[in-house]
mmCIF file of the N, C-alpha and C atoms, coordinates in Angstrom:
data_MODEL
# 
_entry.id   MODEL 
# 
loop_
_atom_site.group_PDB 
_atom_site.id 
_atom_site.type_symbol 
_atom_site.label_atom_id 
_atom_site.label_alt_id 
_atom_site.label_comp_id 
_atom_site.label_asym_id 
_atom_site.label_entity_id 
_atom_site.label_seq_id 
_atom_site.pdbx_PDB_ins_code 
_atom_site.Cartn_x 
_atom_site.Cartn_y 
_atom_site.Cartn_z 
_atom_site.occupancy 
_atom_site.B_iso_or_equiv 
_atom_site.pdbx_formal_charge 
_atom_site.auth_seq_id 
_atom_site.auth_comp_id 
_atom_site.auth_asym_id 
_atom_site.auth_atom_id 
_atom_site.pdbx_PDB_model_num 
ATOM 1   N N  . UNK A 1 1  ? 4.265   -21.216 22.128 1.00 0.00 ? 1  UNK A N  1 
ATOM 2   C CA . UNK A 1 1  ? 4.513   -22.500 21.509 1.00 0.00 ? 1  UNK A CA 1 
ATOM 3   C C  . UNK A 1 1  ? 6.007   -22.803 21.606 1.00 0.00 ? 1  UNK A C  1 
ATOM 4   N N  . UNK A 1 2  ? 6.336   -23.820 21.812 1.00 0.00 ? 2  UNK A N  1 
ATOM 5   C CA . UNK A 1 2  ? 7.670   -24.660 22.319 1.00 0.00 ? 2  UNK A CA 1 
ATOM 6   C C  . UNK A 1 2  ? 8.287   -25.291 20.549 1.00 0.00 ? 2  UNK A C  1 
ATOM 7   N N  . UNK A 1 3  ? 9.566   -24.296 20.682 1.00 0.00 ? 3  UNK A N  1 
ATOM 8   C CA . UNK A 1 3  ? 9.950   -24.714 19.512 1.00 0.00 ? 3  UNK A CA 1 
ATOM 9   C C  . UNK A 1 3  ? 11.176  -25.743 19.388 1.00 0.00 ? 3  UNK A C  1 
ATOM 10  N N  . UNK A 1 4  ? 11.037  -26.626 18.520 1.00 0.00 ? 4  UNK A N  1 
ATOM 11  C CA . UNK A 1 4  ? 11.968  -27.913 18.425 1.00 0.00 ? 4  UNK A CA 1 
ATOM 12  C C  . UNK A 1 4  ? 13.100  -27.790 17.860 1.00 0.00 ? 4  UNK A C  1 
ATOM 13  N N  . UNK A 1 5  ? 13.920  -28.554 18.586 1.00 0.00 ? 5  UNK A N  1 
ATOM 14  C CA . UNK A 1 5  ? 15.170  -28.375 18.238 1.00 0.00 ? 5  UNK A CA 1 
ATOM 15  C C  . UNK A 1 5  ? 15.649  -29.770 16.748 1.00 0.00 ? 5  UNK A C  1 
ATOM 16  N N  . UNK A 1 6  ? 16.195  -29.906 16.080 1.00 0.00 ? 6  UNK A N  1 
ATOM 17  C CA . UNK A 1 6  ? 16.713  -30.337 15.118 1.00 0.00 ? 6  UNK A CA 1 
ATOM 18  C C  . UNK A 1 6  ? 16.943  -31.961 15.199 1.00 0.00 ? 6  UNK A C  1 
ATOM 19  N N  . UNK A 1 7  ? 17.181  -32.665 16.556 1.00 0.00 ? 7  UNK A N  1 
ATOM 20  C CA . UNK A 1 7  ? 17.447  -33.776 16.963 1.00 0.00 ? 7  UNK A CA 1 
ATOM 21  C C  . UNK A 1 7  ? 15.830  -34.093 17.219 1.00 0.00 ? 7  UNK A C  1 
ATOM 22  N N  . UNK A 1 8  ? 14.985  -33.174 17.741 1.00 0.00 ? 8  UNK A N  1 
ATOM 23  C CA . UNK A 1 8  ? 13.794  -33.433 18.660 1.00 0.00 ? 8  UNK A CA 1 
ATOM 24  C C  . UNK A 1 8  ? 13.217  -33.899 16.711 1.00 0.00 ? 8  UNK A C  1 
ATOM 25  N N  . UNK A 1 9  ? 13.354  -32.993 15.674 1.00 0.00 ? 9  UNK A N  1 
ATOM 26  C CA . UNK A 1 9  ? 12.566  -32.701 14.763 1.00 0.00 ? 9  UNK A CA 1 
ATOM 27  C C  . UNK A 1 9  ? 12.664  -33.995 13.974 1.00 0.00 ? 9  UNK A C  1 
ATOM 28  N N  . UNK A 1 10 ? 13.926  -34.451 13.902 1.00 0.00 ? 10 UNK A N  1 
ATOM 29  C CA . UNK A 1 10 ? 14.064  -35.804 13.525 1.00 0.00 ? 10 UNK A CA 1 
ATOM 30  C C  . UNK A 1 10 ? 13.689  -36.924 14.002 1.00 0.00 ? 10 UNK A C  1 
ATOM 31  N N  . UNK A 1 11 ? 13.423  -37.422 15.169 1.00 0.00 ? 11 UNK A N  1 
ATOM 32  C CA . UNK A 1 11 ? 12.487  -38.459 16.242 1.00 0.00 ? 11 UNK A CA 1 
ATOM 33  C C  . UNK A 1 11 ? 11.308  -38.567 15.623 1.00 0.00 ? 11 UNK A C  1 
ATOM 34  N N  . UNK A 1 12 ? 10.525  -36.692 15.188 1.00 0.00 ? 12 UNK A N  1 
ATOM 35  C CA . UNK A 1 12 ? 8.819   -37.193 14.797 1.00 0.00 ? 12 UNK A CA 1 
ATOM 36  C C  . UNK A 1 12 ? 8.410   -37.175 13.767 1.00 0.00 ? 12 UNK A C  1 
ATOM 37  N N  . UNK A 1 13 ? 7.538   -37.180 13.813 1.00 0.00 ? 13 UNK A N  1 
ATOM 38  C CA . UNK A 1 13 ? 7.079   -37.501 12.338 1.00 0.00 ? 13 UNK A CA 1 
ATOM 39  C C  . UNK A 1 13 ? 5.480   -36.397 12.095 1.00 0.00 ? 13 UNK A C  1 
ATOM 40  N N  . UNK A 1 14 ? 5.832   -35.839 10.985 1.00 0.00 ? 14 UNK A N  1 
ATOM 41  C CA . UNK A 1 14 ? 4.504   -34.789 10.792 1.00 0.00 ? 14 UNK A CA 1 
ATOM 42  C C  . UNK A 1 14 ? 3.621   -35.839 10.462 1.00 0.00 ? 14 UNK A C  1 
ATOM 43  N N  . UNK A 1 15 ? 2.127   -35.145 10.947 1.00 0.00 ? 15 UNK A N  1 
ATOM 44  C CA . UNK A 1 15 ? 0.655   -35.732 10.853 1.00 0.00 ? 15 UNK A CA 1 
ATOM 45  C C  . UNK A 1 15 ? 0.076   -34.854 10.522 1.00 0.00 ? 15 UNK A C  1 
ATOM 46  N N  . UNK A 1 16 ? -1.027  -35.364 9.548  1.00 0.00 ? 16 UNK A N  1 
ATOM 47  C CA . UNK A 1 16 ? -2.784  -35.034 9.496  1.00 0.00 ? 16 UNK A CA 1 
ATOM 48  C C  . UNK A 1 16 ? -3.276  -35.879 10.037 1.00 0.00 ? 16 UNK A C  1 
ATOM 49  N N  . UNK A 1 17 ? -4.370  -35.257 11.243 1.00 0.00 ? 17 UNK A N  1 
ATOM 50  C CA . UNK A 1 17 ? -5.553  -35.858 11.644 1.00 0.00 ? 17 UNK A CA 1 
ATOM 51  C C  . UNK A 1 17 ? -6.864  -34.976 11.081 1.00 0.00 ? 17 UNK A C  1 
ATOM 52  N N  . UNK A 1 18 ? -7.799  -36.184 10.645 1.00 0.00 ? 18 UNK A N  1 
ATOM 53  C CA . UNK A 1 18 ? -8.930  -35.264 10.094 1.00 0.00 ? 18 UNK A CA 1 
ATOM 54  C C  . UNK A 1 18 ? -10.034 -35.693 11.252 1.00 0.00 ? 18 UNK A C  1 
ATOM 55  N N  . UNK A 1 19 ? -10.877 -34.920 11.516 1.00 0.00 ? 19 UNK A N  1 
ATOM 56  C CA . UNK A 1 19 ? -11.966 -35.103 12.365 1.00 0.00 ? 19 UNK A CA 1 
ATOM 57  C C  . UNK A 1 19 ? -13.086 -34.706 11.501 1.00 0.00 ? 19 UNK A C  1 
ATOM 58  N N  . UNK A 1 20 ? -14.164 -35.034 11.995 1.00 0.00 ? 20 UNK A N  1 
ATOM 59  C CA . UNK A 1 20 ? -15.702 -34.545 11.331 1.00 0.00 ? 20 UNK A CA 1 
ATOM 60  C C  . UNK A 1 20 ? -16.075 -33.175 12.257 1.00 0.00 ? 20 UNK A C  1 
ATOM 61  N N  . UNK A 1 21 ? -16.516 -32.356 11.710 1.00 0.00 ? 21 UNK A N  1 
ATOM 62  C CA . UNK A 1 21 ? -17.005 -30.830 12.042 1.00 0.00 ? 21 UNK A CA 1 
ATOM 63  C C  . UNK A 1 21 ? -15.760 -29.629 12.678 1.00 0.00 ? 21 UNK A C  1 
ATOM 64  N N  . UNK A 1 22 ? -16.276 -28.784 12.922 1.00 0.00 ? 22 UNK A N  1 
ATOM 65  C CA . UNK A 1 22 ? -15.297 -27.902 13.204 1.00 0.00 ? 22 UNK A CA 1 
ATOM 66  C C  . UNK A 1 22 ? -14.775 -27.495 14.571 1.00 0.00 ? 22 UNK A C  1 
ATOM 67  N N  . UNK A 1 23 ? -13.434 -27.179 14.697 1.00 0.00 ? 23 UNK A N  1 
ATOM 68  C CA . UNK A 1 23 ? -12.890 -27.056 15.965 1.00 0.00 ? 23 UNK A CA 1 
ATOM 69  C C  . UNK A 1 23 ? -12.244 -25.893 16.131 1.00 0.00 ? 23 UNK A C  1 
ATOM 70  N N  . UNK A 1 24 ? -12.487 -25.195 16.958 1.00 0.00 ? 24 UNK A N  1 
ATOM 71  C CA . UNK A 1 24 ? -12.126 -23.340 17.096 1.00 0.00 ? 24 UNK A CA 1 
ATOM 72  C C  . UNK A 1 24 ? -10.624 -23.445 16.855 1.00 0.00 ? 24 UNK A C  1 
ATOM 73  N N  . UNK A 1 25 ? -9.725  -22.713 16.365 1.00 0.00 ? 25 UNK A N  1 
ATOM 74  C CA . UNK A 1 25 ? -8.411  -23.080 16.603 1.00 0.00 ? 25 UNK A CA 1 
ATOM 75  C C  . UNK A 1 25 ? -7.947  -21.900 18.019 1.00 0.00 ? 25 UNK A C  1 
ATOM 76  N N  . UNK A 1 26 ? -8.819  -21.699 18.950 1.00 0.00 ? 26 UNK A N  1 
ATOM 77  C CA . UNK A 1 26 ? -8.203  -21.653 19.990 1.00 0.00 ? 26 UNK A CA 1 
ATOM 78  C C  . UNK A 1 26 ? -7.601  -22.816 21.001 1.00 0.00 ? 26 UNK A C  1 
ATOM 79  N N  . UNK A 1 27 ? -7.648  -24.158 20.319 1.00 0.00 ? 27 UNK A N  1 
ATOM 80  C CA . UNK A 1 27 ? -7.674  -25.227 20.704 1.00 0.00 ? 27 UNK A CA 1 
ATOM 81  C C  . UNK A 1 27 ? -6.408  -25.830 20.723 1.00 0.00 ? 27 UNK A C  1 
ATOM 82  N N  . UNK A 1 28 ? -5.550  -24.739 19.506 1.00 0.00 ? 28 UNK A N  1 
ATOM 83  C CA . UNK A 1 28 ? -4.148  -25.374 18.864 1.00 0.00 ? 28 UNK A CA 1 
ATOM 84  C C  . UNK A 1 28 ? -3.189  -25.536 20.164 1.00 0.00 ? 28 UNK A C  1 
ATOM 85  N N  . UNK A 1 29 ? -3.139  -24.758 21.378 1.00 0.00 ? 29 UNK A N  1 
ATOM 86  C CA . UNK A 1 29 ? -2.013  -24.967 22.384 1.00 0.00 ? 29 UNK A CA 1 
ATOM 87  C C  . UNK A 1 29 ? -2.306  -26.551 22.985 1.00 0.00 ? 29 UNK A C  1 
ATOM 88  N N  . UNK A 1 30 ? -4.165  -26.436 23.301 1.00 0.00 ? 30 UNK A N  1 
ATOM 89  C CA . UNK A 1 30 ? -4.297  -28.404 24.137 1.00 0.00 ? 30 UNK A CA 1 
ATOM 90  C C  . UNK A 1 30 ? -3.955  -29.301 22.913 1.00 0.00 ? 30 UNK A C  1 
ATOM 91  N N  . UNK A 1 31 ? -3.536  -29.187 21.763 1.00 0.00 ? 31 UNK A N  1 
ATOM 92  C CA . UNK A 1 31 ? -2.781  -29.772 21.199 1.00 0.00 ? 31 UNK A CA 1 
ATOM 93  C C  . UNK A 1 31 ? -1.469  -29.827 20.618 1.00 0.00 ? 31 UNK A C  1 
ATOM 94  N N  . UNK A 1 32 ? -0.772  -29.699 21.502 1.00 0.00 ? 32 UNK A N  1 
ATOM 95  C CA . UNK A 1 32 ? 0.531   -29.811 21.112 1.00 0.00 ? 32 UNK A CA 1 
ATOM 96  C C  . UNK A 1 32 ? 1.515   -28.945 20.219 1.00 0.00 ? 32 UNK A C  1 
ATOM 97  N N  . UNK A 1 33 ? 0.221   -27.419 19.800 1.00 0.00 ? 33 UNK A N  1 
ATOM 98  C CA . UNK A 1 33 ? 0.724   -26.730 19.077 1.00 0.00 ? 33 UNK A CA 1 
ATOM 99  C C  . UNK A 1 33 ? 0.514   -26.961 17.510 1.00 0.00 ? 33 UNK A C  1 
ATOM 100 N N  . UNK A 1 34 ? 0.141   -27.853 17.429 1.00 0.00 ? 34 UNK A N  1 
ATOM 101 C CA . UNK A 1 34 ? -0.607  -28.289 15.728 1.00 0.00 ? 34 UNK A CA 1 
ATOM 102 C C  . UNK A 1 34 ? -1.748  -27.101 15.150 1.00 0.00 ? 34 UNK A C  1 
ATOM 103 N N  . UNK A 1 35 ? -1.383  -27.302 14.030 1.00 0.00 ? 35 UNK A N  1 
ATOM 104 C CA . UNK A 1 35 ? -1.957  -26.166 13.586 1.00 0.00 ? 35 UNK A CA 1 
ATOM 105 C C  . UNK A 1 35 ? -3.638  -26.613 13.195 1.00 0.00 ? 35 UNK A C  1 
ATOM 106 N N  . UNK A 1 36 ? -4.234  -25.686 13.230 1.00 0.00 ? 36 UNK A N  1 
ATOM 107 C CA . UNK A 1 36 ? -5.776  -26.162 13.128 1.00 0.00 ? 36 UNK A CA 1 
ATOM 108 C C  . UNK A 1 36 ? -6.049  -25.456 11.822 1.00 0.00 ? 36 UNK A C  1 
ATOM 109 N N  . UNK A 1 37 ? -6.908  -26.050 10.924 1.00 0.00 ? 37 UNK A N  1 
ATOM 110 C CA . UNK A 1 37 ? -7.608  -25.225 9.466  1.00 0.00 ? 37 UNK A CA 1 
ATOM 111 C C  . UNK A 1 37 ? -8.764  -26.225 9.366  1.00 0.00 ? 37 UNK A C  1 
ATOM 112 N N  . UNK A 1 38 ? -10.099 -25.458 9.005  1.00 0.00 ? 38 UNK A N  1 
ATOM 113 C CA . UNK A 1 38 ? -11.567 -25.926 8.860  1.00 0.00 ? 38 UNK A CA 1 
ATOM 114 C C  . UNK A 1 38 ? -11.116 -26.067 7.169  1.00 0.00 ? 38 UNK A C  1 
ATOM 115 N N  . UNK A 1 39 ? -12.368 -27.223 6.705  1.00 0.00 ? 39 UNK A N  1 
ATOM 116 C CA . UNK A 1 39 ? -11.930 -27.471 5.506  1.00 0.00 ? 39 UNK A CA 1 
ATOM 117 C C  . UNK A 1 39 ? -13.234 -28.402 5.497  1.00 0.00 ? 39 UNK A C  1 
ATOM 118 N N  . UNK A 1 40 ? -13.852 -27.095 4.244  1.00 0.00 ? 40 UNK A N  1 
ATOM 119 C CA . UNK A 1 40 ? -15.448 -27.511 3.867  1.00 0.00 ? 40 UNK A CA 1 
ATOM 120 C C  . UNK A 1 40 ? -15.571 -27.959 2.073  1.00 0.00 ? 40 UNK A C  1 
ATOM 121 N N  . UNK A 1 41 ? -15.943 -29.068 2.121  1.00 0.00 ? 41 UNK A N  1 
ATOM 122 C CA . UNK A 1 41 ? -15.842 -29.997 0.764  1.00 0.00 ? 41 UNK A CA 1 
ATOM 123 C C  . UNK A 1 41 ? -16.930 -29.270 0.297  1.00 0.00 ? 41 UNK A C  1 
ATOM 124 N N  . UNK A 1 42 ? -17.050 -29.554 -1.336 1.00 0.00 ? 42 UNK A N  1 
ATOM 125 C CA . UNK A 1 42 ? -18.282 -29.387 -1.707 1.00 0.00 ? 42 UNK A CA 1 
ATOM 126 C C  . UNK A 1 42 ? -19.763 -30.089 -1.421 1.00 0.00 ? 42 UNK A C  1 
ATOM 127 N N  . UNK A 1 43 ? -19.480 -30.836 -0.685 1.00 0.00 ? 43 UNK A N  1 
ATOM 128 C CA . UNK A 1 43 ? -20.810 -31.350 -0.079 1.00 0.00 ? 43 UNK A CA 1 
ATOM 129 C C  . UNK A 1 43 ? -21.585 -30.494 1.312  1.00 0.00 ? 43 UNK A C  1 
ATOM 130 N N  . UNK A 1 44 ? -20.431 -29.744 1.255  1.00 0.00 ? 44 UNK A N  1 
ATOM 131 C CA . UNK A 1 44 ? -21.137 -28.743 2.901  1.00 0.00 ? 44 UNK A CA 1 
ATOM 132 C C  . UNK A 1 44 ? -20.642 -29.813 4.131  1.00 0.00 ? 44 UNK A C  1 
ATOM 133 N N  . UNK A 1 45 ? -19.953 -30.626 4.136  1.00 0.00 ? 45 UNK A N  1 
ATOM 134 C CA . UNK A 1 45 ? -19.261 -31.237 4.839  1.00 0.00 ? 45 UNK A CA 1 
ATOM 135 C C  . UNK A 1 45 ? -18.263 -30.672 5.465  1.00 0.00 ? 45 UNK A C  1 
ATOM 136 N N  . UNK A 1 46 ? -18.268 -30.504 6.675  1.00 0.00 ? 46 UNK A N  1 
ATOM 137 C CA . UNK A 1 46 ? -17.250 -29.207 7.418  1.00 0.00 ? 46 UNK A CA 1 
ATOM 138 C C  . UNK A 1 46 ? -16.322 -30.446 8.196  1.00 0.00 ? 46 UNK A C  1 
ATOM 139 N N  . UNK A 1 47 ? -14.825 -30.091 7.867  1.00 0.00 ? 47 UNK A N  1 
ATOM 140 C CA . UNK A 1 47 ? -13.725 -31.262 8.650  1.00 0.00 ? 47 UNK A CA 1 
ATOM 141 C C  . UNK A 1 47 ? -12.721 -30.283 8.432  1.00 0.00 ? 47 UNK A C  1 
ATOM 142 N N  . UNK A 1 48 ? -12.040 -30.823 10.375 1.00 0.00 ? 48 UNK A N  1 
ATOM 143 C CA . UNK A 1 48 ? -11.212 -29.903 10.927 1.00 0.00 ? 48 UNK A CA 1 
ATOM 144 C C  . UNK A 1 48 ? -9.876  -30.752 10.777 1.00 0.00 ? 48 UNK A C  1 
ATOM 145 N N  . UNK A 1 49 ? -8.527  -30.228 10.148 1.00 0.00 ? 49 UNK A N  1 
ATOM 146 C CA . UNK A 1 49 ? -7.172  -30.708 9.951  1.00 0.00 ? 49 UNK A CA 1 
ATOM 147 C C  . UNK A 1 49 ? -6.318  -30.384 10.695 1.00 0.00 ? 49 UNK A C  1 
ATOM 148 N N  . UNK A 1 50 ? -5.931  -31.052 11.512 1.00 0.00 ? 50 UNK A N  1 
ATOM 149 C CA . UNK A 1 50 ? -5.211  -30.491 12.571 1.00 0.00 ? 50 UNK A CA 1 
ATOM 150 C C  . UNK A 1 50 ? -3.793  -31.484 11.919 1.00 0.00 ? 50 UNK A C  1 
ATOM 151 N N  . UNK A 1 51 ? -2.638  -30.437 12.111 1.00 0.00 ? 51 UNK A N  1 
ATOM 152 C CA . UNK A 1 51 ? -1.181  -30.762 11.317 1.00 0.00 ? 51 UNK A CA 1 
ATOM 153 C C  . UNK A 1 51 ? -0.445  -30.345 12.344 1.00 0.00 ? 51 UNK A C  1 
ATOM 154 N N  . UNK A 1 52 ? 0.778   -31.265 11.984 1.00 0.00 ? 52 UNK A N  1 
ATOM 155 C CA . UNK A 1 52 ? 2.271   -30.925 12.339 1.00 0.00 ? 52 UNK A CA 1 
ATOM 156 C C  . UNK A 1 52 ? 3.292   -32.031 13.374 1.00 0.00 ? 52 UNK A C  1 
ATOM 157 N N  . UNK A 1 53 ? 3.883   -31.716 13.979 1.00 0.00 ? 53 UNK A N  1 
ATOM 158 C CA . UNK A 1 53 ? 4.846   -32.248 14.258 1.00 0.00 ? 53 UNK A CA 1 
ATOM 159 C C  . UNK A 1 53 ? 4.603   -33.285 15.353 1.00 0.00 ? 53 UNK A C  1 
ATOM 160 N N  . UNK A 1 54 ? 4.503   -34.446 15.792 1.00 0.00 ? 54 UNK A N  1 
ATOM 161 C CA . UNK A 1 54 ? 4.119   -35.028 17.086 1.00 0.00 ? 54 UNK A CA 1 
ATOM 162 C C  . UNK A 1 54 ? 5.785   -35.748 16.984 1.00 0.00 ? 54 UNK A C  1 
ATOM 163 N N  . UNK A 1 55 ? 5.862   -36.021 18.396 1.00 0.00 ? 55 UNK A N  1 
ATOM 164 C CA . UNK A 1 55 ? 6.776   -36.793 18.888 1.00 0.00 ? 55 UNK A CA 1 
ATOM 165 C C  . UNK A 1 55 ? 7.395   -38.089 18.869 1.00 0.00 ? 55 UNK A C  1 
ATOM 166 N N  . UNK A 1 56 ? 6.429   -38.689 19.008 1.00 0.00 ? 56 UNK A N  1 
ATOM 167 C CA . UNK A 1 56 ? 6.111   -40.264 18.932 1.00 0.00 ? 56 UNK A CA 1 
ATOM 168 C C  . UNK A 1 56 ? 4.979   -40.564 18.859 1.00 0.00 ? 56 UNK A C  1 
ATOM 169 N N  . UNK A 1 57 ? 5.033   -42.181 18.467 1.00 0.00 ? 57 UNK A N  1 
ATOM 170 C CA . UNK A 1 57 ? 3.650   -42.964 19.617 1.00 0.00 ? 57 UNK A CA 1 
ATOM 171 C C  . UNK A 1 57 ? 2.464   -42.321 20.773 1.00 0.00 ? 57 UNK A C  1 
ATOM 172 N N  . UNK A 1 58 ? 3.335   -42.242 21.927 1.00 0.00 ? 58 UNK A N  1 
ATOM 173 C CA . UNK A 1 58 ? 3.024   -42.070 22.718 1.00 0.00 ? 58 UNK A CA 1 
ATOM 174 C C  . UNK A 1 58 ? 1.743   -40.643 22.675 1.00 0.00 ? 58 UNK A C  1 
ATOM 175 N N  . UNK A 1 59 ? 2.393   -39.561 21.983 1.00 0.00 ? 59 UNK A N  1 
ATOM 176 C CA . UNK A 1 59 ? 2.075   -38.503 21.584 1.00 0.00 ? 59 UNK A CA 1 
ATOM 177 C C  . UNK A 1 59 ? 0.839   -38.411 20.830 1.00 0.00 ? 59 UNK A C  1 
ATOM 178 N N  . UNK A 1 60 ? 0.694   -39.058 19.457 1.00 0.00 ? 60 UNK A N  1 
ATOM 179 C CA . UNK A 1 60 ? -0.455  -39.377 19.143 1.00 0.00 ? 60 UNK A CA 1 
ATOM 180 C C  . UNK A 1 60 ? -1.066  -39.728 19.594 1.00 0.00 ? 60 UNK A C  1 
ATOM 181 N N  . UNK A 1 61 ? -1.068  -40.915 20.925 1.00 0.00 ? 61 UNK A N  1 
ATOM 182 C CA . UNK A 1 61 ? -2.145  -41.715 21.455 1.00 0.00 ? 61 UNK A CA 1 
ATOM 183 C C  . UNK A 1 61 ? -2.926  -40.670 22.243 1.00 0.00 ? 61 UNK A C  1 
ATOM 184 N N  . UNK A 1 62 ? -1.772  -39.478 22.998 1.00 0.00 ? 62 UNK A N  1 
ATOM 185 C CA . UNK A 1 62 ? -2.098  -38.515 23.559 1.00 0.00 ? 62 UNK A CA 1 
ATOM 186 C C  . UNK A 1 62 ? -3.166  -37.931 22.901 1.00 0.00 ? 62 UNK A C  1 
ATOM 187 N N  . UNK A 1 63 ? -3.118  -37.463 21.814 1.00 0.00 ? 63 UNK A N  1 
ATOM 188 C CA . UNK A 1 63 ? -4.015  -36.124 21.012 1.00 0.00 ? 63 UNK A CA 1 
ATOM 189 C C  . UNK A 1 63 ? -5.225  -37.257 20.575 1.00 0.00 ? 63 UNK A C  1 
ATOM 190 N N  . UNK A 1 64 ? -5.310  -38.679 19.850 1.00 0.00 ? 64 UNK A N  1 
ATOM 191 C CA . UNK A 1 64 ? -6.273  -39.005 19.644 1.00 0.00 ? 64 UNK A CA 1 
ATOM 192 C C  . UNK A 1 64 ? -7.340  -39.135 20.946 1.00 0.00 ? 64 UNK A C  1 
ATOM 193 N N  . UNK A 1 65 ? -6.398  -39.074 21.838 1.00 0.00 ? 65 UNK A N  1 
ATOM 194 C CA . UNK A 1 65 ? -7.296  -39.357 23.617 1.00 0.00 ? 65 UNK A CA 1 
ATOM 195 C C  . UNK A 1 65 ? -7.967  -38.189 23.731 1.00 0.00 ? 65 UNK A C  1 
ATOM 196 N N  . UNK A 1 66 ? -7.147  -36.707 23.359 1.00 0.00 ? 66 UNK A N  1 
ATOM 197 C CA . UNK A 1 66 ? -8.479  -35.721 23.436 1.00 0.00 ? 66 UNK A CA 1 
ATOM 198 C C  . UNK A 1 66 ? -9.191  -35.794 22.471 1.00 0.00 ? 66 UNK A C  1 
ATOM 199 N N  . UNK A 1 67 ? -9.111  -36.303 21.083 1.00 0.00 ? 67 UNK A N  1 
ATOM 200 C CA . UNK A 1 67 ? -10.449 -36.022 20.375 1.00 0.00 ? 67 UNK A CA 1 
ATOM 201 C C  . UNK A 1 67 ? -11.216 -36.821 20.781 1.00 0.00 ? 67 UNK A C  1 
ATOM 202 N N  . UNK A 1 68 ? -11.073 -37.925 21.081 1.00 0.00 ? 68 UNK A N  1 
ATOM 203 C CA . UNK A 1 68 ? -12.048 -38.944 21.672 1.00 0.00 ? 68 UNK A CA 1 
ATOM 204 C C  . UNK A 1 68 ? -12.930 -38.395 23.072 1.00 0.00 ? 68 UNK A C  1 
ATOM 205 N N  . UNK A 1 69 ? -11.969 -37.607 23.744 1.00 0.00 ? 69 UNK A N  1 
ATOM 206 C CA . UNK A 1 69 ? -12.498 -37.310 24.981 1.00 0.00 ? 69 UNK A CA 1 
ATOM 207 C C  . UNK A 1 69 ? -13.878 -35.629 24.823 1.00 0.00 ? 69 UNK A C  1 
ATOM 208 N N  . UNK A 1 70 ? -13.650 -34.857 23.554 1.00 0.00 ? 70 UNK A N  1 
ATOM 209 C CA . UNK A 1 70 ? -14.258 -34.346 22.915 1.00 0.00 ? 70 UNK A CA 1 
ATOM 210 C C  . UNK A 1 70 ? -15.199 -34.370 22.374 1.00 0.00 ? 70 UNK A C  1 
ATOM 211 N N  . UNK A 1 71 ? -14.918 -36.325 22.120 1.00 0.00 ? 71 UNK A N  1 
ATOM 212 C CA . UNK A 1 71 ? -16.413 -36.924 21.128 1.00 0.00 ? 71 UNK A CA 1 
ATOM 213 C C  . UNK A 1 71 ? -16.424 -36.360 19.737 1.00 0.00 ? 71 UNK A C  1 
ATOM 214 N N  . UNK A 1 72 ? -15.156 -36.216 19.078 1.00 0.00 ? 72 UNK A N  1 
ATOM 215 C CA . UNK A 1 72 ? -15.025 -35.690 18.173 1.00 0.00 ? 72 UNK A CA 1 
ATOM 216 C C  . UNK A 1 72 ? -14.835 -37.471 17.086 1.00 0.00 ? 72 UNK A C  1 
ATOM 217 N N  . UNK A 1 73 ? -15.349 -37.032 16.034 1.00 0.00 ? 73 UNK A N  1 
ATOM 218 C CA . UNK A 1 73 ? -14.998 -38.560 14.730 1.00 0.00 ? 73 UNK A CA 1 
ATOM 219 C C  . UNK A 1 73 ? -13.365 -38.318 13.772 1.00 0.00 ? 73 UNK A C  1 
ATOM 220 N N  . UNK A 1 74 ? -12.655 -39.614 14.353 1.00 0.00 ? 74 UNK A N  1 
ATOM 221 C CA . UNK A 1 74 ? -11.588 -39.182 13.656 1.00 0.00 ? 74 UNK A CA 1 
ATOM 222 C C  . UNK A 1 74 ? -11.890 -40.145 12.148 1.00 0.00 ? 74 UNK A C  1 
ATOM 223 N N  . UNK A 1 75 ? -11.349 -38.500 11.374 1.00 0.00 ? 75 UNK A N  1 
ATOM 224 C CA . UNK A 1 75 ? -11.825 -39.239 9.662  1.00 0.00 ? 75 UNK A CA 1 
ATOM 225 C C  . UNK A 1 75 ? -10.960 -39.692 9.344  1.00 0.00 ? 75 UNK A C  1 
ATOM 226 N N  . UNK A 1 76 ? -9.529  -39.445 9.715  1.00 0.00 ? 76 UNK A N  1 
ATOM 227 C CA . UNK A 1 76 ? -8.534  -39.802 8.795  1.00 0.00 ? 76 UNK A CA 1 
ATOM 228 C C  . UNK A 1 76 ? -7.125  -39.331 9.846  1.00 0.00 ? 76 UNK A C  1 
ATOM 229 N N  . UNK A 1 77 ? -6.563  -39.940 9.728  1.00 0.00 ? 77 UNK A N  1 
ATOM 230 C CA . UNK A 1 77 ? -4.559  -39.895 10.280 1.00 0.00 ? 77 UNK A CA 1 
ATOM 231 C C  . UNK A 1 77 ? -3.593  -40.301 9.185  1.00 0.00 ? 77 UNK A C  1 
ATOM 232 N N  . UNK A 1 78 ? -3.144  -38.845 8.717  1.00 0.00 ? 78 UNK A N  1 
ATOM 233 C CA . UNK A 1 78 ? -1.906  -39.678 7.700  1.00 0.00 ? 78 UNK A CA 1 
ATOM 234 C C  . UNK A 1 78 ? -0.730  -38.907 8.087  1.00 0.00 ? 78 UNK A C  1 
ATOM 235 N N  . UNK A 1 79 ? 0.649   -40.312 8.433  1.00 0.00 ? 79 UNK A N  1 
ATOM 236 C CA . UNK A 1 79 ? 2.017   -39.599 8.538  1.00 0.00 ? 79 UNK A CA 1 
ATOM 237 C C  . UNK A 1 79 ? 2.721   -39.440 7.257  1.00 0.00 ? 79 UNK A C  1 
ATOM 238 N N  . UNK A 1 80 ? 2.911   -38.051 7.315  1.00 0.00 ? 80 UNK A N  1 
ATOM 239 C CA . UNK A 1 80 ? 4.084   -37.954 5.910  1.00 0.00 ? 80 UNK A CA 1 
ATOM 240 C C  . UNK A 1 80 ? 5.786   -38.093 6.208  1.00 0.00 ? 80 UNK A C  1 
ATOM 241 N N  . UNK A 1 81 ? 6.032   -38.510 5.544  1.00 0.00 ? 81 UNK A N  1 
ATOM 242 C CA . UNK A 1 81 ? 7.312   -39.566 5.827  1.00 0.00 ? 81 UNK A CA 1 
ATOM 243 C C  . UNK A 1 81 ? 7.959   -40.925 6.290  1.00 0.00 ? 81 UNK A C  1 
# 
């Protein structure tokens, strides 16, 4: 994993993306290095959180293009900050 430098860290902006069901986190490098955690509600509802640092724009459009290309349901995208 490709670690960021201090100028790079300031440009992005951390994310949650939530998807519906679960995603191996051998998956974390085709994404950008985001960290993967399964996260099962009390309804037995299984959703995968994939976090951390993206770049830009551009970047997200990137990672939502593989979940889409996965056929995965995105539940939720929130930037903190």
């Amino acid at each position: 994993m490709k670690m960021e430098s201090d100028s790079e860290r300031r440009q992005s902006a951390f994310y949650h993306i939530a998807v519906q069901g679960a995603l191996d986190a051998a998956w974390q490098e085709w994404f950008s290095g985001m960290t993967i955690t399964i996260d099962q509600n009390v309804g037995g509802v299984v959703t995968t959180i994939l976090h951390g640092f993206v770049a830009d724009q551009a970047a997200l459009r990137g990672i939502l293009n593989k979940l889409w290309d996965l056929n995965l349901t995105v539940v939720g995208v929130q930037r903190e900050g």
